[in-house]
C-alpha positions as CSV (number, residue, x, y, z in Angstrom):
1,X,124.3,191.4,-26.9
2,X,125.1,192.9,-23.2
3,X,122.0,191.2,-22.0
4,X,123.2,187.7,-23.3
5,X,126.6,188.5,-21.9
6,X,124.9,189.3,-18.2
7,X,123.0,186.2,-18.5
8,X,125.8,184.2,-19.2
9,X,127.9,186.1,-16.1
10,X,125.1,185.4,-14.1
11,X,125.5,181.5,-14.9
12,X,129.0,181.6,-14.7
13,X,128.7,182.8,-11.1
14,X,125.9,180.9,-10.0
15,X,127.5,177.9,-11.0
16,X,130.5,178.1,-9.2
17,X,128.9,179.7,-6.2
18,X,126.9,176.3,-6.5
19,X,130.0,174.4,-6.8
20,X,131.9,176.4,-3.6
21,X,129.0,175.4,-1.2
22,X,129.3,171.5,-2.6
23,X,133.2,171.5,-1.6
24,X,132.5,173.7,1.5
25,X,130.5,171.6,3.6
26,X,134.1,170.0,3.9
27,X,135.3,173.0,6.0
28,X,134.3,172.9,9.3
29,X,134.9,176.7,10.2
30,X,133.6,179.3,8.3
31,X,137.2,181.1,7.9
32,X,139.2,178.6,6.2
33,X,135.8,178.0,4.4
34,X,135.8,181.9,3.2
35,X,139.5,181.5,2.4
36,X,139.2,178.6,0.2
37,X,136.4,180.6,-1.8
38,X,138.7,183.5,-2.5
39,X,141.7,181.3,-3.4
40,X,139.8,179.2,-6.1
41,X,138.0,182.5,-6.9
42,X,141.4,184.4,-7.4
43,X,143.1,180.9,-9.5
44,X,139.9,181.6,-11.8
45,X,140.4,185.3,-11.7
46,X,142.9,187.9,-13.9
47,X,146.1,187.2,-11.7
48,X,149.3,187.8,-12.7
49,X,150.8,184.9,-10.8
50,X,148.8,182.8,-9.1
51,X,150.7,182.4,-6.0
52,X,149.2,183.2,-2.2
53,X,150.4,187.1,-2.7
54,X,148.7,188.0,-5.6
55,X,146.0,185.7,-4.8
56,X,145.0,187.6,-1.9
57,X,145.8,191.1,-3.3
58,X,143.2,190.1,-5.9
59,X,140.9,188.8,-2.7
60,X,141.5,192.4,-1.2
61,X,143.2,191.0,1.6
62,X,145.9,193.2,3.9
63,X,148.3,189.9,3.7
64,X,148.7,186.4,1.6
65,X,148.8,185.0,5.8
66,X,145.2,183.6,5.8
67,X,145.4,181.9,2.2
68,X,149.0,180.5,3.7
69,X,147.4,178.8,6.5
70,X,144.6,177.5,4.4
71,X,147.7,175.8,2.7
72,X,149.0,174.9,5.5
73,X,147.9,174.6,9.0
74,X,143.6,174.5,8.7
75,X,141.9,171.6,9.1
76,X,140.1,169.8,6.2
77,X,141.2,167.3,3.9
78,X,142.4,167.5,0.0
79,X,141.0,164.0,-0.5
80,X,137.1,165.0,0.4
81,X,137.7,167.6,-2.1
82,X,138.8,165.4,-4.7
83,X,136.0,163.2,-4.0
84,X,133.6,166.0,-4.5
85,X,135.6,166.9,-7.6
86,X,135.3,163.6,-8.9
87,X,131.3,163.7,-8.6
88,X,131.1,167.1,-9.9
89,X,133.1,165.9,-13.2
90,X,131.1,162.5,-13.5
91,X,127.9,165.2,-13.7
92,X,128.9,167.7,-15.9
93,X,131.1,165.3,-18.2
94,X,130.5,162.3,-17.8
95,X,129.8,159.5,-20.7
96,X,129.7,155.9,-20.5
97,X,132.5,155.3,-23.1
98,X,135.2,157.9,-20.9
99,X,138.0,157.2,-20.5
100,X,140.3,157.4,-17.9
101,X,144.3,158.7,-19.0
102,X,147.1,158.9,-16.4
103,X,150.3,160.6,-16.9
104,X,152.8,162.6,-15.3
105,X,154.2,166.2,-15.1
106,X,157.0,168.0,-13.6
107,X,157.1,171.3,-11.7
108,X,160.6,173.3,-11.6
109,X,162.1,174.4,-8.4
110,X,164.6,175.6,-6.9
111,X,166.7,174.6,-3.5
112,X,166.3,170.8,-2.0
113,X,163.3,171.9,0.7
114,X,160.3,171.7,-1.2
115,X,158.4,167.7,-0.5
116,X,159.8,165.3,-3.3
117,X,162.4,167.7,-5.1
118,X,165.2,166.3,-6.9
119,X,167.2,166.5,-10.5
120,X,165.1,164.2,-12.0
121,X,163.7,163.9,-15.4
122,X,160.5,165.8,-16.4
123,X,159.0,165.4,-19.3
124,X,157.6,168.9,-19.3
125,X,161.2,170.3,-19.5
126,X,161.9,167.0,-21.7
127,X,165.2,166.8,-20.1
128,X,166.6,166.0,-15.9
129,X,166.0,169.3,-13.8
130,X,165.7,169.6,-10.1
131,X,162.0,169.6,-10.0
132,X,158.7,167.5,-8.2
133,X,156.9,164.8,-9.8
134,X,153.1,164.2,-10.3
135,X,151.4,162.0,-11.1
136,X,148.0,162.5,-12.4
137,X,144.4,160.9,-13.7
138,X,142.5,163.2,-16.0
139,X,138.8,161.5,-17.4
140,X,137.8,162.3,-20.9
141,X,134.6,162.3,-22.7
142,X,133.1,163.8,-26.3
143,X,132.0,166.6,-23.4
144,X,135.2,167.4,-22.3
145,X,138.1,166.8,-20.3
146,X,139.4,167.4,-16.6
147,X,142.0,166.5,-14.0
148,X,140.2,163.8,-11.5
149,X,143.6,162.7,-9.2
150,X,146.6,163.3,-8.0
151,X,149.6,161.8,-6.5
152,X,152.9,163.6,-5.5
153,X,156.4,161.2,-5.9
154,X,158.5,161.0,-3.4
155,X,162.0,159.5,-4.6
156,X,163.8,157.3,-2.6
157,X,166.0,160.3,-1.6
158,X,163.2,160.9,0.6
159,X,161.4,158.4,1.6
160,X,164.8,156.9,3.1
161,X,165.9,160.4,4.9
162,X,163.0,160.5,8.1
163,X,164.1,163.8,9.2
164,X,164.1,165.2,5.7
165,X,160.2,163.8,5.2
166,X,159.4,165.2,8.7
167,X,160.5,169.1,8.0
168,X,158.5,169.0,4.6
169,X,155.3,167.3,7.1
170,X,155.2,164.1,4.9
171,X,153.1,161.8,6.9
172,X,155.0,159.5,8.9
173,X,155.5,155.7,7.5
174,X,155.6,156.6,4.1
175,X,156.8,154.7,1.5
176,X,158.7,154.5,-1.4
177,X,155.9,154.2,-4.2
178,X,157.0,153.8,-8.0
179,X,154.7,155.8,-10.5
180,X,152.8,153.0,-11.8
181,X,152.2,151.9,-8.1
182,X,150.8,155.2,-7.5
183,X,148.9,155.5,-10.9
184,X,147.1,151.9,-9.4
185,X,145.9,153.3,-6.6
186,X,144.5,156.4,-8.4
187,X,142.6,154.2,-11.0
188,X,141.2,151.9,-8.2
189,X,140.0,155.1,-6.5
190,X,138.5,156.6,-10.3
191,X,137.0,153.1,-10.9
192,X,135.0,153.1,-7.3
193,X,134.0,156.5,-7.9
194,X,131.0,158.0,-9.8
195,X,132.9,158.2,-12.8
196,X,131.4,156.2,-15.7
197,X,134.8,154.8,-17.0
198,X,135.0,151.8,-20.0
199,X,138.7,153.0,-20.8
200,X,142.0,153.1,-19.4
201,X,144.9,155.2,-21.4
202,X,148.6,156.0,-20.3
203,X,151.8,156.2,-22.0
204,X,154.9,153.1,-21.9
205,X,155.9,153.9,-18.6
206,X,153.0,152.9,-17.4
207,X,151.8,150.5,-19.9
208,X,155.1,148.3,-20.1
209,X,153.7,147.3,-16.1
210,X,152.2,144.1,-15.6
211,X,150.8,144.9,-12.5
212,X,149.6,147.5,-13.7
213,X,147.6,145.9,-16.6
214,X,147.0,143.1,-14.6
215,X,144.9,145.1,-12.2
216,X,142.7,146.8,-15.1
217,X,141.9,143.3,-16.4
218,X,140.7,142.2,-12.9
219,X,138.7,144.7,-12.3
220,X,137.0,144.4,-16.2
221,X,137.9,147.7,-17.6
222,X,139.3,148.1,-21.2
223,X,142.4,149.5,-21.8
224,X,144.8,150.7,-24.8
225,X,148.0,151.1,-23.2
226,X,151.3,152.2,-24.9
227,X,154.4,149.8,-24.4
228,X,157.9,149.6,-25.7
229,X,159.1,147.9,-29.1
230,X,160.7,145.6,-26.7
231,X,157.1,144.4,-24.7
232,X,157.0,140.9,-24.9
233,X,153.3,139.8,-25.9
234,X,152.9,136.0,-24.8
235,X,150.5,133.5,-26.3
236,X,150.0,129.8,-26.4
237,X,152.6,129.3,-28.8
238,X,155.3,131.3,-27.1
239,X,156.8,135.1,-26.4
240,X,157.7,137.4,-28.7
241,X,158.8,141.3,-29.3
242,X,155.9,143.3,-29.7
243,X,157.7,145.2,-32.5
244,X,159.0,141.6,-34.2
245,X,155.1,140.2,-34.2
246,X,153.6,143.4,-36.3
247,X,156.5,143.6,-38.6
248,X,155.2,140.9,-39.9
249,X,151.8,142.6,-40.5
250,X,150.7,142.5,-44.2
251,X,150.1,145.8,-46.2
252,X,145.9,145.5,-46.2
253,X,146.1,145.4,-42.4
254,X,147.3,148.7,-42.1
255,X,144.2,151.0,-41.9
256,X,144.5,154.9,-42.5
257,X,142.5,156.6,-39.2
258,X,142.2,159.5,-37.1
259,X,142.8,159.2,-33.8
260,X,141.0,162.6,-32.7
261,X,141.7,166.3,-33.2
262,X,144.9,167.9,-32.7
263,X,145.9,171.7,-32.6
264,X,146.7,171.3,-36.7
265,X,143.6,169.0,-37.4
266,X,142.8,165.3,-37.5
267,X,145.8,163.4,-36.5
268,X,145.6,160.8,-38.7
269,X,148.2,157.7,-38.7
270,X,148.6,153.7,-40.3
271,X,147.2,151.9,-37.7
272,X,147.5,147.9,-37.8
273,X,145.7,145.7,-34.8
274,X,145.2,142.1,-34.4
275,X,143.6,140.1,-32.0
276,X,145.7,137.9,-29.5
277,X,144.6,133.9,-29.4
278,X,142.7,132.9,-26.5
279,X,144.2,130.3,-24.2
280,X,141.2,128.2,-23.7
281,X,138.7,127.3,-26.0
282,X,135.5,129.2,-24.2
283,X,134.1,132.3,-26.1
284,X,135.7,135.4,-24.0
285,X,134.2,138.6,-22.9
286,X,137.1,140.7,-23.7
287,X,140.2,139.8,-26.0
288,X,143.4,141.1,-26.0
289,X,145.4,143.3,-28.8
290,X,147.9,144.3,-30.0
291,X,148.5,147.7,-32.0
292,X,151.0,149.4,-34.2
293,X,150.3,153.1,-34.7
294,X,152.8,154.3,-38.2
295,X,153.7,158.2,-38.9
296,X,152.6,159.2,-42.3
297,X,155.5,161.6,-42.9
298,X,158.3,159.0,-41.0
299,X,156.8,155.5,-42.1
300,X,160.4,154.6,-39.6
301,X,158.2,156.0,-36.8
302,X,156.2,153.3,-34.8
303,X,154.2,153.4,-31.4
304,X,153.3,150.0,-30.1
305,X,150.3,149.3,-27.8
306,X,149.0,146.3,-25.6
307,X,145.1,146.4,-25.6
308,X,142.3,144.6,-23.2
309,X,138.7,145.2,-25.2
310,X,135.5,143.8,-24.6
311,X,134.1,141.2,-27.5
312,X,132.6,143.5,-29.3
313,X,135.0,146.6,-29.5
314,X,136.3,147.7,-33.3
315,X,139.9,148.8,-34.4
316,X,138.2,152.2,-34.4
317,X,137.0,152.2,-31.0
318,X,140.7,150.7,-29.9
319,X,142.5,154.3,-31.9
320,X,139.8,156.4,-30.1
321,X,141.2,155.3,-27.3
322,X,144.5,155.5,-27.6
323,X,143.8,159.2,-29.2
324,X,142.6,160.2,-26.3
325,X,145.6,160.3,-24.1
326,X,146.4,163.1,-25.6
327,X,143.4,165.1,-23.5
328,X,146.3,164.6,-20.2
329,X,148.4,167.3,-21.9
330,X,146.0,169.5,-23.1
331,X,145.2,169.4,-19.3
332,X,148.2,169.9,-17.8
333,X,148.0,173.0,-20.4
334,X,145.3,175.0,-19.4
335,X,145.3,174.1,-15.7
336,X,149.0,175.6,-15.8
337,X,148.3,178.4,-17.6
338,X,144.7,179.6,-16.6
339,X,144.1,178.0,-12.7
340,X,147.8,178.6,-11.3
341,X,148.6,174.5,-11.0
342,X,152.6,175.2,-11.5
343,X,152.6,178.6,-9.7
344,X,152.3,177.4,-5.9
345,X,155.2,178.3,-3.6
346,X,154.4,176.2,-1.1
347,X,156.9,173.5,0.0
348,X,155.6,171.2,2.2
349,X,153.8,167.7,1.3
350,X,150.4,169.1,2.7
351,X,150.9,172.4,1.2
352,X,150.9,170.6,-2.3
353,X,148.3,168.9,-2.3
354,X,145.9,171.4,-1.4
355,X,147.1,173.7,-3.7
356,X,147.1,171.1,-6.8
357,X,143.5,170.2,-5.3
358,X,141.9,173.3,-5.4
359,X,143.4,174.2,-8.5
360,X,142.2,171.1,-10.0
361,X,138.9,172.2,-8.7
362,X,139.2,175.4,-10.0
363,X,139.9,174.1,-14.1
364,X,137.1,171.2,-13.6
365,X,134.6,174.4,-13.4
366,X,136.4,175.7,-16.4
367,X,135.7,172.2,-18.2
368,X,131.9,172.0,-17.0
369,X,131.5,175.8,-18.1
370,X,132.9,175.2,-21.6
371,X,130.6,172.0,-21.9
372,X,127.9,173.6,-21.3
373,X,128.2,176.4,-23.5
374,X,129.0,173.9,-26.5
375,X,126.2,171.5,-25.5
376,X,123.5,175.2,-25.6
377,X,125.4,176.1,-28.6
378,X,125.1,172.9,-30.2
379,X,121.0,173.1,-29.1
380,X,120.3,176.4,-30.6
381,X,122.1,175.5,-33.5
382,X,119.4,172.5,-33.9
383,X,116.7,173.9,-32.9
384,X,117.9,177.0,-35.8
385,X,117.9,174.2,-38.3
386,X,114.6,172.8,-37.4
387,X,112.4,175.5,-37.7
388,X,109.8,174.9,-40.0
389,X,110.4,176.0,-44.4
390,X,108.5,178.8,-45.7
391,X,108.3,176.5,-48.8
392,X,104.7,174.8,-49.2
393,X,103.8,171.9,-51.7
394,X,100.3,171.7,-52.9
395,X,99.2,169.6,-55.9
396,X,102.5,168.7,-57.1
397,X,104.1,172.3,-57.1
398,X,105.8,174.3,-54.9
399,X,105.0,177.8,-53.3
400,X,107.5,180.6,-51.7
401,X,106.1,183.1,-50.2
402,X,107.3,186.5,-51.2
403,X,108.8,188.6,-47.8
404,X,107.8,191.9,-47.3
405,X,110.4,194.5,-48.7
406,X,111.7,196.5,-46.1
407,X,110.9,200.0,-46.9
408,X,108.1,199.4,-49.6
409,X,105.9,202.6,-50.4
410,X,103.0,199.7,-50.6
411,X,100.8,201.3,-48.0
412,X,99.2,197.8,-47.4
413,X,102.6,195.9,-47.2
414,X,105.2,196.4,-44.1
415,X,103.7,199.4,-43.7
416,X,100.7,200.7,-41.2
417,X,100.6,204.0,-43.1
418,X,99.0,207.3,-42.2
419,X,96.3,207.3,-38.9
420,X,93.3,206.4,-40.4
421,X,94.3,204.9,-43.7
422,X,93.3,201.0,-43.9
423,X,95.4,198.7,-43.0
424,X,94.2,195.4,-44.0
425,X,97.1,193.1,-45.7
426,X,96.5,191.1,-48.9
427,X,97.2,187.7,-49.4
428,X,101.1,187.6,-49.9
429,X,102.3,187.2,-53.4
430,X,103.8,184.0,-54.4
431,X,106.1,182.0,-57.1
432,X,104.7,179.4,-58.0
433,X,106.9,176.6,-59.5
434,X,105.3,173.4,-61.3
435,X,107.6,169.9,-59.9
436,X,107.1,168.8,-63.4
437,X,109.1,171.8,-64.5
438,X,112.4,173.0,-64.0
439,X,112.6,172.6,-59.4
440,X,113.5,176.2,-57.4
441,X,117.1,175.1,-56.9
């Protein structure tokens, strides 16, 4: 067992030493290089908090200054490093049915300084706090899951206050952006990339956009988008309520279905979906849904959805889908509590995003790691199951072979007995079993 556990440190390091040199070649000095290698190192590593003090305690370092100006005043640039992340993720998980889920999360501070802080309302408090926005892409497959993007929102608090923008060094010019207007650009940048995306997946306030939706349908990739009971769905006959079109769904088109795995199980629900008429009369590529998703415990307890499927897709493949947003969260999860992605102090724009960067980096190496291990666990577990039976079948009857009995005072049998004595084995002895009779069970 310590051997297998040195092999599998020895992978462990040599893949992310592999990974460090992919994202270093971005670094064009070797001491921000070396300080970006201890940072991701220590957001990996057994750190109380994963802040730029600790983080370079852990590094050995006399003072958190060098890992504060890799934050803050070296030259590279997040964005190549999320470029290289994105590749690195496509490798190691990627599938062609991912799917691509954006969402938000909110970080709690304190004071008015740090780049985009306000009392606003985060969902990860699940109530207004004075706290920064992100906005995030995370790609999921059946190999796993990781965060791929990253936007930080800037209210209109700050985007209208110039002096304000320039002490937290928010680039000059920039604009009020909406969340779904930063969630676009993020997909457009996933869908260019090496990813292999067929799905899009984000929750109502993102869904409910037309633009938004709009934009995925242009650029031909499926989506199962959550929307309001109020989404007006528009066909050829007219617009109506979302919620008002599958009330009027009959009992056999509910289907009972899992929509993946949750902490407790299969989270199973009462789905119902229906295609949407096509305007013309030419056969489509895609068609256009619409879904109800019902609580088993609260029947009173309905999520709507707006879908954009190729011809071919199935109500299964639609609930897959829409299961899958839930891999965003479990995201958000671990990259908080094992990589440090909430524990920056750092308040400048720039500041953020190369913390949130590396730290994305940092739980994408997690992801690939735990991949792999499932996918060798899942081939020795095969190959296990493969090996050839003991059992042999000659003339209609089959024959088990007898193992030798550990121990036996046979001198001939599992044992090589006294120097001299012979030690030429018998044929093994054998039950033999006629198929006509009563089969070895």
């Amino acid at each position: 067992m310590a051997m297998e556990g040195d092999v599998e440190v020895e992978l462990w390091e040599a893949g992310l030493q592999s990974l460090l040199l992919r994202v270093g070649e971005r670094f064009g000095l070797v001491e921000p290089r070396r300080r970006m290698r201890d940072y991701v190192r220590g957001l990996l590593g057994p750190v109380g908090r994963k802040n730029s003090w600790q983080i370079a305690e852990h590094a050995g370092h006399d003072t958190p200054y060098g890992l504060q100006r890799l934050l803050s005043w070296c030259q590279w640039n997040p964005d190549e490093i999320r470029d290289d992340l994105q590749d690195y993720v496509a490798e190691r998980l990627g599938q062609p049915d991912g799917v691509l889920i954006v969402d938000d999360t909110g970080f709690l501070k304190k004071g008015t300084v740090s780049a985009g802080v306000q009392r606003q309302y985060s969902g990860t408090a699940g109530r207004t706090e004075n706290c920064q926005i992100g906005v995030f892409a995370a790609y999921a497959s059946a190999r796993g899951r990781a965060l791929v993007d990253r936007e930080l929102y800037l209210p209109k608090s700050w985007t209208e206050d110039p002096d304000r923008c320039r002490a937290a060094r928010v680039p000059e010019g920039k604009s009020f952006a909406t969340k779904p207007k930063l969630a676009r650009a993020m997909v457009r940048r996933a869908l260019d990339s090496t990813l292999p995306i067929a799905w899009v997946t984000a929750d109502a306030a993102y869904g409910q956009e037309w633009h938004f939706r709009r934009m995925l349908e242009e650029a031909g990739a499926g989506y199962v988008l959550a929307v309001p009971k109020s989404q007006q769905v528009k066909s050829p006959a007219g617009s109506w309520r979302i919620d008002h079109v599958l009330a009027g769904a009959p009992a056999e088109a509910w289907e009972r279905i899992s929509c993946g795995d949750g902490a407790k199980g299969p989270r199973v629900y009462d789905w119902a979906a229906a295609k949407l008429p096509v305007i013309d009369g030419a056969e489509p590529t895609h068609y256009r849904w619409v879904l109800a998703r019902r609580s088993l415990a609260r029947p009173e307890e309905i999520a709507y959805y707006l879908a954009f499927a190729p011809a071919d897709a199935t109500v299964a493949e639609l609930v897959r889908v829409a299961g899958a947003r839930w891999a965003i969260e479990e995201c958000f999860q671990a990259a908080k509590n094992e990589c440090g992605l909430d524990q920056y102090e750092v308040r400048r724009y720039v500041g953020w995003y190369r913390h949130i960067t590396l730290a994305m980096l940092a739980h994408a190496f997690l992801a690939a790691m735990t991949a792999h291990a499932l996918e060798k666990g899942a081939e020795e577990t095969v190959r296990a199951a493969s090996l050839p039976s003991p059992w042999q079948k000659s003339a209609g009857s089959w024959t088990l072979p007898i193992p030798p009995q550990p121990g036996a005072g046979h001198p001939h049998v599992g044992s090589t007995g006294p120097t001299g004595a012979d030690t030429t084995r018998p044929s093994p002895a054998a039950i033999t079993t006629s198929a006509a009779r009563t089969p070895i069970g």
